[in-house]
C-alpha positions in Angstrom: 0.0 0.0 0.0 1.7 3.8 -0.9 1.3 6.2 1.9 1.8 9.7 0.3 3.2 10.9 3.8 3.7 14.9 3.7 2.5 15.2 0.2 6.3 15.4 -1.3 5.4 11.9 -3.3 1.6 12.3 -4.3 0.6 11.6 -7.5 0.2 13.8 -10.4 -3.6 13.9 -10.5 -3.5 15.1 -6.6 -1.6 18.0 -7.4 -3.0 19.0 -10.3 -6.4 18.9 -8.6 -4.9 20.6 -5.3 -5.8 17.4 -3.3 -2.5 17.9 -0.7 -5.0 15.9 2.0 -3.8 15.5 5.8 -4.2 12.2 7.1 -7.1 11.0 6.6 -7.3 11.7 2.7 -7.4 9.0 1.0 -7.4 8.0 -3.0 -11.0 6.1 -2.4 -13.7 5.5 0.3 -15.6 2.5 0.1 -19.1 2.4 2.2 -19.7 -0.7 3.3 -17.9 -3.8 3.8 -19.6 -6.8 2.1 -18.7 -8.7 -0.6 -19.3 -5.7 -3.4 -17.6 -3.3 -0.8 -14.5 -5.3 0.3 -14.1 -6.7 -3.6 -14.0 -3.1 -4.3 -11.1 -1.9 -1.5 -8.9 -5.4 -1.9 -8.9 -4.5 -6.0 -8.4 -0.8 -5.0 -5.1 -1.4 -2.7 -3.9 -3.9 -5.5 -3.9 -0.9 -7.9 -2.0 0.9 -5.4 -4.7 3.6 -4.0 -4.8 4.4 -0.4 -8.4 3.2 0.4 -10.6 3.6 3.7 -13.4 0.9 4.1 -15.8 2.1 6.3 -19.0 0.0 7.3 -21.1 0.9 11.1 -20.5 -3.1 11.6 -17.9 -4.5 13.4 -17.1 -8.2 11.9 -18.1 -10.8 12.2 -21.7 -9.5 11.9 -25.4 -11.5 11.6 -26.3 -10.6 7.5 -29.6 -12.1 6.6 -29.4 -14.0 3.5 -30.1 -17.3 1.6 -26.7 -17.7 1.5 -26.2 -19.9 -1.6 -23.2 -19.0 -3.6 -23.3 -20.5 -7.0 -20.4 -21.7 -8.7 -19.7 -18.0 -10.7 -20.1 -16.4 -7.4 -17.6 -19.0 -6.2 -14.8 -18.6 -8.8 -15.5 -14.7 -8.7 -14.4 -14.8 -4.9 -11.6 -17.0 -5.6 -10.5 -14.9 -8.5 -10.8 -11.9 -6.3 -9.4 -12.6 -2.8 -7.7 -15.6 -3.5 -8.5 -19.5 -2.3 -11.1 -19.5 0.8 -11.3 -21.9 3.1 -13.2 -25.3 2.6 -14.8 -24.9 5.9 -16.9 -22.0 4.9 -19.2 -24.0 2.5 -21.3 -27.1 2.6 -21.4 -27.8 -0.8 -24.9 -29.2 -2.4 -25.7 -30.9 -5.0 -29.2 -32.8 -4.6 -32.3 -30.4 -5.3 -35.4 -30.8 -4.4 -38.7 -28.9 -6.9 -41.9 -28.8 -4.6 -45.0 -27.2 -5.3 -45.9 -26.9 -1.1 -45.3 -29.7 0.0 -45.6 -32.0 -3.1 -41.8 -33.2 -5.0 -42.2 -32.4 -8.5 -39.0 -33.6 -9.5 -35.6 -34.2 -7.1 -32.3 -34.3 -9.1 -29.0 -35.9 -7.5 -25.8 -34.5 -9.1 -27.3 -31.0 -9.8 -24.6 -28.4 -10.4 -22.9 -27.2 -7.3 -24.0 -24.6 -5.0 -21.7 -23.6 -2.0 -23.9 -23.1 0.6 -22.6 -20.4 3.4 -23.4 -18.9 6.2 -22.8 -14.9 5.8 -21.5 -14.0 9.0 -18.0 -16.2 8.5 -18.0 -15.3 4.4 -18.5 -11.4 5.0 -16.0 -11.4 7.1 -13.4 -13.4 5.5 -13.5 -11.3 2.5 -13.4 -8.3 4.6 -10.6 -9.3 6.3 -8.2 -10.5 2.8 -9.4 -6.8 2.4 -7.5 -5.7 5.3 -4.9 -7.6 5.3 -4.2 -6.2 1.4 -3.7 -3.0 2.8 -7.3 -1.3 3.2 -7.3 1.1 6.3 -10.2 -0.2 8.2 -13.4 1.7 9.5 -15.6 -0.8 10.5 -17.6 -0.6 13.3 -17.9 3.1 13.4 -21.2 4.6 12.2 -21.3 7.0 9.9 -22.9 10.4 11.2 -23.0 12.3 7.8 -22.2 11.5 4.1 -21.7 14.0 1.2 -20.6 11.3 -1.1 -20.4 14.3 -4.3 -18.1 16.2 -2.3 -16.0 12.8 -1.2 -16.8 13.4 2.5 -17.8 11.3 5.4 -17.7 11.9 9.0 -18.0 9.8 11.6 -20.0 9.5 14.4 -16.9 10.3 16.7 -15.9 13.0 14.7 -13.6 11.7 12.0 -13.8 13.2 8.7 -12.9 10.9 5.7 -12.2 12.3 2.4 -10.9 11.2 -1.0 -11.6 12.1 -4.7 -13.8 8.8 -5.1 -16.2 7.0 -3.7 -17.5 3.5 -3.7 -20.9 2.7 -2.4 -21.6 -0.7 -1.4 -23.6 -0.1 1.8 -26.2 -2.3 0.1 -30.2 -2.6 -0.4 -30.8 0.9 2.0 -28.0 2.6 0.6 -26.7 5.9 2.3 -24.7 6.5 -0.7 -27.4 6.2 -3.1 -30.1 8.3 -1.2 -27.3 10.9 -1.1 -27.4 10.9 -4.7 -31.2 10.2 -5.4 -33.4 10.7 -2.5 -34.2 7.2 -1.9 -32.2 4.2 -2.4 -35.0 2.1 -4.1 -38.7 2.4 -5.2 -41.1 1.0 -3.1 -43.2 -0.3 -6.1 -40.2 -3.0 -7.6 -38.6 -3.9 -4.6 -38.4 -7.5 -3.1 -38.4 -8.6 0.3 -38.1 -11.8 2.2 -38.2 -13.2 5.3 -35.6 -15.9 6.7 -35.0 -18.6 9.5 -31.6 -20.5 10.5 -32.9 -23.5 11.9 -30.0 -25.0 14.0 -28.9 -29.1 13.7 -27.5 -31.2 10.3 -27.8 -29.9 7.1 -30.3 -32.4 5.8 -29.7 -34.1 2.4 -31.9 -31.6 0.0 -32.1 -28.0 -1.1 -35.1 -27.5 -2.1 -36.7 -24.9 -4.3 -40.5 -24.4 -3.2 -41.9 -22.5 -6.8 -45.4 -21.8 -5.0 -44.1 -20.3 -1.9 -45.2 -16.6 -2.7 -47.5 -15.9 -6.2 -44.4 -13.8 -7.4 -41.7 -15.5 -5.4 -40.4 -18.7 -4.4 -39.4 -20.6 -0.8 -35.7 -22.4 -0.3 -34.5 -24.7 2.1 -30.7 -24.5 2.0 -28.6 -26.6 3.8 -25.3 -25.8 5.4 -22.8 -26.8 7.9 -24.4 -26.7 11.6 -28.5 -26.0 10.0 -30.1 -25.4 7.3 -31.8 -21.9 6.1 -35.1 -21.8 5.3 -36.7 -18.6 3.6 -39.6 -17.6 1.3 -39.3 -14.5 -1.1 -41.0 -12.0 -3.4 -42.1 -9.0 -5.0 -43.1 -6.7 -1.6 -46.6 -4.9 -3.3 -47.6 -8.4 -5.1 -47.2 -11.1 -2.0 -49.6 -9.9 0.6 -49.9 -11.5 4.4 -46.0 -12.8 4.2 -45.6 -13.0 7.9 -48.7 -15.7 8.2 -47.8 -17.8 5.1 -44.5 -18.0 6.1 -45.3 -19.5 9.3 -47.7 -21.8 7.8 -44.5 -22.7 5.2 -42.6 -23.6 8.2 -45.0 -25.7 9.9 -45.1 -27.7 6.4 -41.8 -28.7 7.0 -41.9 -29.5 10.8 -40.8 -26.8 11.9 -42.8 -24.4 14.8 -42.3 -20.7 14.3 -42.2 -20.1 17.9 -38.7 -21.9 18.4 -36.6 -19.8 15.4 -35.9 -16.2 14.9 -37.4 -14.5 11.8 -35.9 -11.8 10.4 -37.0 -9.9 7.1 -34.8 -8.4 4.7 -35.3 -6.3 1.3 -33.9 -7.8 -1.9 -33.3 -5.3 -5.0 -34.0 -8.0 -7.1 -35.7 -6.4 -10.6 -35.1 -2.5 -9.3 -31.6 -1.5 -10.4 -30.6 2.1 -10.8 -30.3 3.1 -14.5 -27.0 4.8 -13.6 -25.0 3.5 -10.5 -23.9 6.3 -9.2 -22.8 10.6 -10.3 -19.2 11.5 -11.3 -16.7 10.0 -9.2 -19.3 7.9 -6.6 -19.9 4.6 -8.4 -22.5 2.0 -6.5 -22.1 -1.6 -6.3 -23.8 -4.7 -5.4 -27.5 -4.2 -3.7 -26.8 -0.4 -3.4 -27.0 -0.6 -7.4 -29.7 -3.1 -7.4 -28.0 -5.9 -8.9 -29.8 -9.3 -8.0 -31.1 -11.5 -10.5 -34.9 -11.3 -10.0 -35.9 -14.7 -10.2 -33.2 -16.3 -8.1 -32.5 -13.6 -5.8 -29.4 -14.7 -5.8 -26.9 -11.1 -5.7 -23.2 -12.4 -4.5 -21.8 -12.7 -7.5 -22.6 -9.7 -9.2 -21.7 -7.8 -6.0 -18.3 -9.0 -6.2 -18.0 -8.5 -9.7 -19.4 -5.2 -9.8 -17.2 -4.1 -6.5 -14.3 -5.6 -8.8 -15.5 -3.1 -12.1 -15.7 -0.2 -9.4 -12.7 -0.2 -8.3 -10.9 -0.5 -11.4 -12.9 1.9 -12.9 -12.0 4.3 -9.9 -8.0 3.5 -10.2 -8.4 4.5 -13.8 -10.0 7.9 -14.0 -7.7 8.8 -11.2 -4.7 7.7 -13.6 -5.9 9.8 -15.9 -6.5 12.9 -13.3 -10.2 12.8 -14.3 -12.1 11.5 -11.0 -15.4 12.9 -12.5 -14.8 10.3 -15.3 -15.2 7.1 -12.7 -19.0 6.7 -13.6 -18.7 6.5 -17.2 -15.2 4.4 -17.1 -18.0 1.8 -14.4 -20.5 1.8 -17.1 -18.6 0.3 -20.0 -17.7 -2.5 -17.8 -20.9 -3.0 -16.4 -22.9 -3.7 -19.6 -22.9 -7.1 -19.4 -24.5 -7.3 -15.8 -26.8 -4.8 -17.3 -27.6 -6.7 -20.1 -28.2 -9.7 -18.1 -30.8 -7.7 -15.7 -32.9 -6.5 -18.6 -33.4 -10.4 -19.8 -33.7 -11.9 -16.3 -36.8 -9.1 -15.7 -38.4 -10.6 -18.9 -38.1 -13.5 -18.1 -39.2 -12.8 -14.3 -42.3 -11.7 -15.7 -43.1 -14.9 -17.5 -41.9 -17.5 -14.8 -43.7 -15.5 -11.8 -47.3 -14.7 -13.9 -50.1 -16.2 -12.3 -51.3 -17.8 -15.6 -47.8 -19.4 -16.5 -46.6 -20.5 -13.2 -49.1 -23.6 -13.4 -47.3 -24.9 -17.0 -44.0 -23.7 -15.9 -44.7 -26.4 -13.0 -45.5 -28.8 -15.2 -42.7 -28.1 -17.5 -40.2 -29.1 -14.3 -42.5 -32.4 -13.1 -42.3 -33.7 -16.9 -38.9 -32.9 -18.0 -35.5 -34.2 -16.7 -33.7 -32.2 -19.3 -35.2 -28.6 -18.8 -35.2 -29.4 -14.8 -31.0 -29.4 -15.1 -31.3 -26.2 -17.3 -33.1 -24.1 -14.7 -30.8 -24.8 -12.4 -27.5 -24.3 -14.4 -29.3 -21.0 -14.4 -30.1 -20.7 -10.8 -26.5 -22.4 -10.4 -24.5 -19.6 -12.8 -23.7 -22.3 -15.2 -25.0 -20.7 -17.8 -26.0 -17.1 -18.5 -29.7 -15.5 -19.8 -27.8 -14.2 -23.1 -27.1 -18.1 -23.9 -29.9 -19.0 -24.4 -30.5 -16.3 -27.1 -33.7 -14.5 -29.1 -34.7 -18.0 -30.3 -34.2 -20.3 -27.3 -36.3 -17.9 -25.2 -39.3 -17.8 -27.4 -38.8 -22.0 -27.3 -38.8 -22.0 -23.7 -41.6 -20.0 -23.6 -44.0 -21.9 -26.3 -42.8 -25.2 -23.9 -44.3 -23.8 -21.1 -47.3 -22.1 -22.5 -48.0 -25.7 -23.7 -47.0 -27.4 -19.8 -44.1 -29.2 -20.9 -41.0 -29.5 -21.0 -39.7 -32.0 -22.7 -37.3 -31.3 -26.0 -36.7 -28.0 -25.0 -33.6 -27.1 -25.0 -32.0 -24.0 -23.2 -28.5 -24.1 -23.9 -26.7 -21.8 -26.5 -25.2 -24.5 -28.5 -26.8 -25.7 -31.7 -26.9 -29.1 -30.6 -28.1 -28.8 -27.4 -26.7 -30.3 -24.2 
């Protein structure tokens, strides 16, 4: 990591733009220390900025979430912070389709998901972060945050200040009501509500598709329980308190023994532009989770990856204002990937559909293992392509599923 000491060795771009900082300036400040956040300060440091990661949580911390890291998200981390330890995961690999409490289909070998619990994986990325060289804030709350000017103070005074900023302080986002006012609309966001349920994994996840009208329940099973959750669009799945306890009971499980806790999901409500200038966002705080699996690890990674090398380049250039547009050219393809997962969202999750989507799964073996190379990150929603999609969908207008064939390849898989 460079320390620019007195200001005899600073960079061009901080003298040309008078930026002669006392300690603590620093090149960037990332808000929030999660996977987006602390994928964003370990690429940062590599690029040799001076970074601050700031987050009001002190680590390890409870983080409500499924917790199932597909294999993408998996190789992302690895490719980001290096090798992580076996011990964080339980991998799975038999899934379980249910329609309540009915098995429509149960598939042995599926592709792997590495199932985790957040608490441990937070704060092993956070602390490869660290130990990289990123000046660490966590556990002090922030008490005001003019992320356009680069400026945060702390709740014991601190002020915090660099030419860029990183916001990663997911689904309630300081950073991005800063910027906009509000860090989501009400109308398009998700939420969900969650239970760790202590003891042995148990052999299945399972994949409940009529959980919620527009969502779906999961049973995910890890090292020392299993996490068991039920998700969907907030405005469209009424009463989600009640059916979730009623879910629960389904599965032998009383209500009154676990702790529920409810969460937001920005799944389907991105921002257009993540972020002004020289503050980019990442991860929830740009709204970047798939809206049919929910799933929002890998892109967080990724996208706290693109920020921070986005960042490291305008401030090569002496152009910090130029962060945002240098973050948008190598966000396209997550972009891209949002706009076909919401049109497809619409035709999985419509109340008319869902019944032949069902019976798509129950009846074929074949499209079964493509959903979930989907839901595993095996394959991405451009593969299938223009063509493919409108097969998929004439399969499941018509309730089945077999012949269909989602993969990208001309001859199928």
């Amino acid at each position: 990591m460079r320390h620019w000491g007195n200001g005899r060795d600073l960079p061009d771009w901080h003298r040309r733009f008078g930026l002669i900082l006392a300690p603590p300036g620093f090149d960037v400040l990332v808000i929030g220390a999660g996977p987006a956040g602390s994928a964003a300060a370990i690429t940062a440091v590599r690029a040799g900025l001076r970074v601050a990661l700031i987050d009001k949580a002190a680590f390890p911390r409870d983080k409500l979430c499924g917790g199932g890291v597909t294999a993408r998200a998996h190789g992302y981390a690895c490719a980001v912070f290096g090798d992580l330890p076996a011990g964080l995961f339980h991998i799975s690999r038999t899934v379980r389709f249910s329609n309540g409490t009915e098995t429509l289909a149960r598939l042995e070998q599926a592709p792997a998901i590495y199932m985790t619990m957040r608490a441990g994986f937070d704060a092993a990325l956070r602390a490869r972060a660290i130990e990289a060289g990123a000046v660490d804030y966590c556990g002090h709350r922030m008490a005001h945050c003019v992320p356009d000017a680069g400026r945060v103070v702390l709740a014991d005074g601190r002020v915090l200040t660099a030419p860029v900023v990183i916001g990663a302080d997911g689904v309630h986002s300081a950073v991005a009501r800063a910027l906009f006012g509000r860090a989501f609309d009400p109308a398009t966001i998700g939420f969900a509500l969650e239970a760790e349920v202590p003891g042995g994994p148990g052999p299945d996840t399972e994949l409940d598709m009529t959980a919620l009208p527009w969502g779906y329940g999961w049973v995910f099973p890890k090292t020392g329980g299993r996490t068991l959750g039920i998700g969907g669009v907030s405005v469209q799945d009424k009463d989600l308190r009640p059916r979730f306890h009623d879910w629960l009971r389904a599965r032998g499980v009383d209500p009154a023994t676990v702790k529920i806790k409810g969460h937001h999901l920005p799944s389907g409500a991105s921002n257009a532009v993540p972020g002004r200038g020289a503050v980019l966002l990442a991860g929830d705080a740009a709204g970047l989770v798939d809206p049919i699996t929910g799933e929002g690890i890998g892109w967080a990674i990724l996208s706290g990856q693109l920020a921070a090398e986005a960042a490291a380049e305008a401030l090569a250039a002496g152009a910090p204002q130029t962060a945002l547009r240098r973050y948008q050219v190598r966000m396209r393809p997550i972009r891209a990937e949002l706009v076909r997962a919401r049109l497809l969202a619409r035709l999985v999750y419509h109340p008319l559909l869902q019944p032949r989507l069902l019976r798509a799964l129950a009846s074929s073996d074949h499209f079964q293992r493509r959903y979930l190379a989907l839901l595993a990150g095996e394959m991405d929603y451009a593969d299938l392509g223009p063509r493919r999609l409108v097969s998929v969908v004439l399969r499941v207008l018509r309730g089945r599923g077999g012949g269909t064939r989602l993969d990208a390849t001309g001859g199928g898989g």
